[in-house]
N, C-alpha and C positions, 0 to 999 in steps of 0.2 A: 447197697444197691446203687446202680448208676440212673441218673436223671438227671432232668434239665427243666425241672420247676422253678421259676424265678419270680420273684416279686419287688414293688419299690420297698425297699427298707427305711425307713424314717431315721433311722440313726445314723446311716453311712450316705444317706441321700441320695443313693443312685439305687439301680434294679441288681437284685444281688438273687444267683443260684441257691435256693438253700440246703445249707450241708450239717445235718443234728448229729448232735453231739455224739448218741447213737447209729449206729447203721441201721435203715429200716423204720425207726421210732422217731417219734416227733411228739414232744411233749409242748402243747398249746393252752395258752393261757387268755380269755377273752373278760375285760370289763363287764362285770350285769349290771341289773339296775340299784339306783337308790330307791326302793320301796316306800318313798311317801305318796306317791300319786299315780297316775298311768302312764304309762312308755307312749310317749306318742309315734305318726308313723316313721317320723326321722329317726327318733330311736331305732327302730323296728327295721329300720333299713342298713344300721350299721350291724344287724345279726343277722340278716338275710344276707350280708357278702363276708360275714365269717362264717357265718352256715356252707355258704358257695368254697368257700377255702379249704374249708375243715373236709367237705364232701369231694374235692379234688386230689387232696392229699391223699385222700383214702383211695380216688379211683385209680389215682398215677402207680399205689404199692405201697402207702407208709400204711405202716400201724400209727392212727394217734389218736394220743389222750389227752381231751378236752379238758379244762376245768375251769368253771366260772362261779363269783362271790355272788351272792347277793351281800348289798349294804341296808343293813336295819338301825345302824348307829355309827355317829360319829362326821357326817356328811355335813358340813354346813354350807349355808346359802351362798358365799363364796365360797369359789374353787381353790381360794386359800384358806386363810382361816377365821375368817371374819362371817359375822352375820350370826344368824339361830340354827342350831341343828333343823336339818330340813326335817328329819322323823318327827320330833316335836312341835315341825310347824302341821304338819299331815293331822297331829293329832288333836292340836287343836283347833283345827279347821273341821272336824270329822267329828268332833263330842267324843270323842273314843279313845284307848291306852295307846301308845305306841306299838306294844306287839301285836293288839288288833288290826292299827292300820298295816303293820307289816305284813301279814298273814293273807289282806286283803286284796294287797297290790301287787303282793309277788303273785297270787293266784291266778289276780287278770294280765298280770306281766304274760302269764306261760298259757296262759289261753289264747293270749295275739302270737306269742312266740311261735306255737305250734300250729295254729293255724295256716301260719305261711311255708307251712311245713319244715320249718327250722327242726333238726334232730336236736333232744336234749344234751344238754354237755354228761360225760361221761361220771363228772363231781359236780353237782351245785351245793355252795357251803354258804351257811349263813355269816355274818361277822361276828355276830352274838355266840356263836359258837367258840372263837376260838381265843378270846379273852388271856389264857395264862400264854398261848402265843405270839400274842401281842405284848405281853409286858414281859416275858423274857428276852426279845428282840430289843425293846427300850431298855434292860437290863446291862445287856450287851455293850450296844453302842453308847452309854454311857463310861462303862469300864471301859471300851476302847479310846473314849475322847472323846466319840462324834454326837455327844449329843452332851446338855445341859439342864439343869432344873431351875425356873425363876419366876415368880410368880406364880407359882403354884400349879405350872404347867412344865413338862418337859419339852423341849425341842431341839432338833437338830440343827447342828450347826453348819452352814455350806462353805464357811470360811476353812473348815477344814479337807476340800476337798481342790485337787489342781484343775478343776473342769466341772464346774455344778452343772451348767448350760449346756448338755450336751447333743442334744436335738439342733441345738443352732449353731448357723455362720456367725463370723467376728460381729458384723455388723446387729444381728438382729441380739448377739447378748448384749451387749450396747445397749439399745432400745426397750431390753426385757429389765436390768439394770434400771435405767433412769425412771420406768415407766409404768411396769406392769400392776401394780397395786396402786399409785397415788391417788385411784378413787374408792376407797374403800378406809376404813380406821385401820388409824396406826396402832400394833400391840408396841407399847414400849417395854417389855419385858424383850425383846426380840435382841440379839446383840448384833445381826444383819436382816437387813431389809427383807432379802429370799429365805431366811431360817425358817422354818416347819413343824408344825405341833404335833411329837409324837403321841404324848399322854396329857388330856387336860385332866384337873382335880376339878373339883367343886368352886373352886374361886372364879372360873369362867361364869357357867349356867347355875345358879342357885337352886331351881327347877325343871335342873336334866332328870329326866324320865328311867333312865338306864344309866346306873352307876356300879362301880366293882370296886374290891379292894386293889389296894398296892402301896406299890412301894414309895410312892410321891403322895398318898392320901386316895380319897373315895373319890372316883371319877370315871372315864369312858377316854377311848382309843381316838387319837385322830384320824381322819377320813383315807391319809395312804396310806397306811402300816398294814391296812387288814388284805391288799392284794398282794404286797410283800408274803407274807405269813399266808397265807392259801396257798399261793403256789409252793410255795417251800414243803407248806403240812404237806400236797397230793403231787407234785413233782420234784421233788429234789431240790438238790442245792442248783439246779440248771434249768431257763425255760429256753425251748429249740423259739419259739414263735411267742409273742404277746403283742394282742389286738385290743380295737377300739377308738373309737370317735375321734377325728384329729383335735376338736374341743380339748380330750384328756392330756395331749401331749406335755402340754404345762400350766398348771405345774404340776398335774397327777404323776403322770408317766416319768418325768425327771427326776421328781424327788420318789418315787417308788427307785429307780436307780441308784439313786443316792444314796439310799439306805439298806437298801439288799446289796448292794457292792460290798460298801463299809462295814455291813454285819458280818459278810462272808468272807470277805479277803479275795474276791476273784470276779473275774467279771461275769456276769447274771443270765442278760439275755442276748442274742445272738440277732434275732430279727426281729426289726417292729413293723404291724401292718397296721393302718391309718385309714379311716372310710372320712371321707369327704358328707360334708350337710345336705342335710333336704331341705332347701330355702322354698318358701312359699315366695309371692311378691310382693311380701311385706318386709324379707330378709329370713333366716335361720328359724325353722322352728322353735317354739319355748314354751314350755311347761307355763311362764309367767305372764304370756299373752293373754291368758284367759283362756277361752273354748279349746279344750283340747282333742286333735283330732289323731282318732286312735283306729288299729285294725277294728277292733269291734264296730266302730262307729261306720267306718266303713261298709260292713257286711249289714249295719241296719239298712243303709241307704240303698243295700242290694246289690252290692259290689262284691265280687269271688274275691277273697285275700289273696290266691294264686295270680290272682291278673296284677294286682299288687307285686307281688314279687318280680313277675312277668315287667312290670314297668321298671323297677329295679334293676331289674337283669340287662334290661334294652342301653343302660349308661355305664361308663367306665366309676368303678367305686373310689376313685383319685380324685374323680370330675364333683364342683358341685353340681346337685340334680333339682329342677325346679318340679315342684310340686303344684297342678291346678286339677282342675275337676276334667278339664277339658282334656289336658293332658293325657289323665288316669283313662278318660273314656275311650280314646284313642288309642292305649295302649289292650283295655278292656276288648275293644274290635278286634283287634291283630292277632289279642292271646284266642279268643273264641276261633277265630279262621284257623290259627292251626292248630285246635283241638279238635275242631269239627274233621280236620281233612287229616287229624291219624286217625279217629275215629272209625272214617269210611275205608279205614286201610283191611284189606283181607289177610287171612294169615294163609298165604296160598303160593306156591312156589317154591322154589329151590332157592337157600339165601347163596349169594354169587360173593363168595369167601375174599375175594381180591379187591370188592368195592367196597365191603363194609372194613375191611383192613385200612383201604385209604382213608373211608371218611372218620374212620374213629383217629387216626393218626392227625387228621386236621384240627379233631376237634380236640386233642390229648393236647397237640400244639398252643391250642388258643388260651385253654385254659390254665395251660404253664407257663405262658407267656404274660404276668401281671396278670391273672385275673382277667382276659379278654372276653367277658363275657354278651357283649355284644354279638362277636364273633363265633362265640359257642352257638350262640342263637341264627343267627347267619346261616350256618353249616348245618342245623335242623331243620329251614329252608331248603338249604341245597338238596339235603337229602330226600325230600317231598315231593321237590321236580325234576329230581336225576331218573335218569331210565333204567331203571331195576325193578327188581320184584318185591312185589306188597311186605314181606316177611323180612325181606334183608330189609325196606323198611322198617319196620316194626321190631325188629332188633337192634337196628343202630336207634331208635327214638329210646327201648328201656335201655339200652347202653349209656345212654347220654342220660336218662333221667337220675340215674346215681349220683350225678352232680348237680344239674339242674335240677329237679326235684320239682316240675313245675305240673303234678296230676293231669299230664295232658290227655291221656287213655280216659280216665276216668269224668275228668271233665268235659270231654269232648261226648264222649256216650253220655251224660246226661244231658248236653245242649242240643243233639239229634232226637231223643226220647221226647224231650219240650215241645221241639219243633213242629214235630210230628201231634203234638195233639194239640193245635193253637185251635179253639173251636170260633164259631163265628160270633157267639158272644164279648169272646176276649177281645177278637180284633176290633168289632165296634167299637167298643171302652177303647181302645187304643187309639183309633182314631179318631174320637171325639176328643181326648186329650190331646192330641196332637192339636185340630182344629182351636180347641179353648189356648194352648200353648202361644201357638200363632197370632189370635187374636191378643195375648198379653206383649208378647214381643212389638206386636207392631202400635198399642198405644202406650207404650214404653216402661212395663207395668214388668221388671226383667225379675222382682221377688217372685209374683206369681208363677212365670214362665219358669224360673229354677224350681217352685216347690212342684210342680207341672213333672219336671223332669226327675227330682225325686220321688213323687209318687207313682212315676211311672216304674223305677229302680225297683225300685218296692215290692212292685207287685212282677220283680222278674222281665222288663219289657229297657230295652237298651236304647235310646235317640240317638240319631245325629245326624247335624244340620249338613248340607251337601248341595252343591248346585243344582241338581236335580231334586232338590227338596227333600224331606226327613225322611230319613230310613231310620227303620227300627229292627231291630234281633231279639230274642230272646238269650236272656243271661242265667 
């Protein structure tokens, strides 16, 4: 099939057409999560623009099939190989096994996943699953060269490779070379600095919680082998597309090349796509800040996880995105106004065949072009105040929802159904907090005036401050 879908490629560093291996098929492969804890929203926002990806390819004519790992083993606190299995730290942070915590946190993983109405992947595989995968793969590269046993651990060797760094300019392998671990322990079993722990045994963790046989002794998979061996078990020896957090790039995503090349004899993956951080203004999200702020936690405070996405949508997924309350609420107003006004759209008219042609073509445009999903959003806009009939409205908005996916029909009808029955009860309470709000603002008491504006969330009731003083909505 012919098309003109393109996106940044991380590996060739420029925006490349993409062309799978098949005509038509697109076999896609996306990072999940490590199930010790909860995906916060910056997780949540690198699946919200593979969701956006995954649902474009689909709108533009490809068939494709998704597949994402969950990790229940093998992950440790660095991203290399250093530190405690993070499942091990889950589990004793939690009084509970490891498979418990696993069980726990994959479940509220895909309760925020699907919330923001991310579609499930076509394969979700655990790691614990694929075990004699994993050590046939270390089997392999062993009999080829590319990997060693020392210490009681296997690893892959990157001296056997004419280009480990391949994600990087001259300059930044340099800088990855002299730099990228000196803060963390040294393994001296290592016989280069970047080498990689395919299999560790028992001589690592004395108290690993999940151990298997093999062929190196009783022990657990290191943390990249297991998305190597997923994609292979449910796509073949080829991925068209492999995503996820530019965090991953290194060393996950390298040395998963490294090792799926060298096991296969050919090269793996054809395109890489990369989502940029949701920095708070204290810098990058992190699990190890403390307080973690997650879609659920969101929806206690009374927040639609769509308006969530909707604030997502509104930034290029290259760009990083800052994350504040203020921000979110902001974006909350904007998603409400054009829910409300498809909402009020009638299904009435004649759809005028040559406008919905154009605007689906602007908007086919935008979203082939990088992921422009700002501009998907734009053109949902235009379509609202173009002069046409209610219907050809209301066709190009479910046309466009196939990719966006942002329940605007549905959410817009429940925010006029609210509207409509605000009694005079409610509003008093409303403006009495409003009024107490005020008075904490102005004696400079800004905890109160936030939990003020949380309990107003709460109870379904939206602020915002405005020269003309607080207006409020229903959410």
């Amino acid at each position: 099939m012919e098309n003109n879908f393109k996106f940044y490629n991380t590996l060739t560093r420029q925006i490349d057409t993409v062309v799978p291996r098949v005509d038509g098929k697109i076999g896609m492969y996306t990072c999940g999560p490590t199930v010790y804890h909860f995906a916060h929203i910056g997780n949540i926002r690198s699946y919200i623009m593979e969701d956006v990806l995954e649902k474009a390819l689909r709108y533009v004519g490809y068939d494709v099939k998704r597949v994402m790992n969950i990790t229940d083993v093998g992950h440790l606190s660095s991203d290399g190989d250093t530190g405690e299995d993070k499942m091990l730290k889950g589990a004793k942070r939690e009084h509970k096994s490891v498979m418990e915590v696993a069980k726990e946190y994959t479940d509220a993983f895909f309760k925020d996943f699907t919330a923001v109405h991310n579609r499930m992947p076509d394969v979700v595989e655990p790691a614990t699953n694929c075990i004699p995968e994993f050590i046939h793969m270390v089997e392999v590269l062993i009999e080829k060269g590319y990997a060693y046993f020392a210490g009681g651990n296997v690893y892959f060797d990157t001296s056997k490779l004419d280009d480990y760094f391949v994600f990087s300019s001259a300059v930044e392998k340099e800088q990855l070379q002299v730099g990228v671990r000196d803060d963390v322990e040294e393994d001296v079993n290592k016989k280069n600095k970047n080498d990689f722990v395919l299999w560790f045994t028992q001589s690592k963790f004395e108290d690993q919680a999940l151990k298997w046989d093999s062929p190196w002794g009783v022990g657990y998979p290191g943390w990249h082998i297991e998305c190597s061996c997923i994609s292979m078990k449910h796509l073949g020896e080829y991925v068209d597309i492999h995503c996820g957090g530019v965090d991953n790039i290194f060393p996950h995503h390298t040395n998963e090349i490294a090792q799926s090349e060298s096991y296969l004899g050919h090269d793996w993956c054809k395109y890489w796509f990369h989502v940029n951080h949701l920095n708070d203004r204290a810098g990058k999200m992190s699990k190890s800040k403390g307080a973690i702020l997650t879609v659920s936690v969101l929806q206690e405070k009374g927040y639609n996880p769509l308006a969530y996405r909707f604030f997502c949508l509104q930034s290029h997924y290259r760009k990083p995105l800052e994350f504040s309350f203020d921000a979110l609420d902001n974006a909350v107003a904007a998603y409400n106004k054009i829910a409300k006004r498809v909402a009020e759209l009638k299904d009435e008219g004649d759809i005028d065949e040559t406008a919905f042609a154009d605007f689906k073509k602007k908007f086919t445009d935008a979203v082939s072009n990088d992921l422009n999903t700002s501009m998907a959003i734009t053109i949902v806009y235009d379509v609202l105040k173009a002069d046409i009939s209610d219907r050809t409205k209301l066709a190009l908005i479910d046309d466009f929802e196939q990719v966006l996916d942002l329940g605007l029909r549905e959410s817009g009808k429940a925010l006029l159904e609210a509207s409509s029955s605000v009694d005079s009860e409610l509003e008093a309470f409303i403006n009495d907090k409003i009024a107490e709000r005020a008075a904490a603002k102005k004696a400079k008491d800004f905890a109160t005036a936030d939990a003020i504006r949380d309990e107003l969330l709460a109870r379904g009731v939206a602020i915002k401050d405005t020269r003309e003083g607080v207006k409020w909505e229903l959410v």
